[in-house]
N, C-alpha and C positions, 0 to 999 in steps of 0.2 A: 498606850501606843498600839497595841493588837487591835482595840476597837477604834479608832482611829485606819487603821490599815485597811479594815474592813469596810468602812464608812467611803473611804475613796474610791474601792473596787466598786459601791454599790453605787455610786455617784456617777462613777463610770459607764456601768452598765446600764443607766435609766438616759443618760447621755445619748446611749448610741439606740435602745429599746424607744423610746418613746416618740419620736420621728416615724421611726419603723412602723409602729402600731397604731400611730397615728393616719400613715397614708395607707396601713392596709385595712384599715377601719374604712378609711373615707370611702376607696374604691370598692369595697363589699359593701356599705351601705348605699351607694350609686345604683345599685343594680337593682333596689328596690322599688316599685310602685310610688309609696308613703316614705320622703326621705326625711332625714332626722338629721340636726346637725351632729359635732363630737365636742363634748361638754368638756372644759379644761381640770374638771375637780375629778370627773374619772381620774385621768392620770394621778393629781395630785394625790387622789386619795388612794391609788395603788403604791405610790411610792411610801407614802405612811406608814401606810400596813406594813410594808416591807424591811423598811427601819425600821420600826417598829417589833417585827420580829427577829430581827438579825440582832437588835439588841438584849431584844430576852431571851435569846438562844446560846448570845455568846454570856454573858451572864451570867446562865444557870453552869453552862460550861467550865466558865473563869471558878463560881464556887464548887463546884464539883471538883474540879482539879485542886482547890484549897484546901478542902477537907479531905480530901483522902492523904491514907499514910506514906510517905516516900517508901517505906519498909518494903512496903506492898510492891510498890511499882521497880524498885531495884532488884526482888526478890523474880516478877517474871523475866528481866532483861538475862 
C-alpha cells in the first residue's frame, strides 16, 4: 500500500512536469540557430529512472525498517 501511495504521487507529478518541460524545452531550443526537435523517450526514459529509483529507495527503506529491533526504536521514543 506505501509503494502504491508513492507510485500515484509520482504519477502525479510526471502529469503535471512533463508538459511543463516539455514547452520549456521547446522554447529554449527555438532560440537556437541549429534546431532539434524533443524526442518522446527523453521523457520516458526520465520517468524510468525515476521509478525506478523511488522503488529502490523505498525498498532498501521498507527492509531497513524490517530488520531493525523495535527494542531500539521504543527505547529512543
Amino acid at each position: 500500500m506505501l509503494s502504491y501511495a508513492f507510485m500515484v504521487l509520482i504519477s502525479i507529478s510526471f502529469l503535471v512536469a512533463i508538459p511543463l518541460s516539455w514547452w520549456g524545452a521547446h522554447q529554449w531550443l527555438n532560440n537556437f540557430a541549429d534546431r532539434t526537435p524533443m524526442s518522446r523517450w527523453v521523457f520516458g526514459m526520465g520517468a524510468m529512472i525515476t521509478f525506478g529509483t523511488a522503488i529502490l529507495t523505498l525498498g532498501y527503506q521498507t527492509m531497513k525498517a524490517a530488520k531493525s529491533n523495535p527494542v531500539n526504536s521504543l527505547r529512543a521514543e
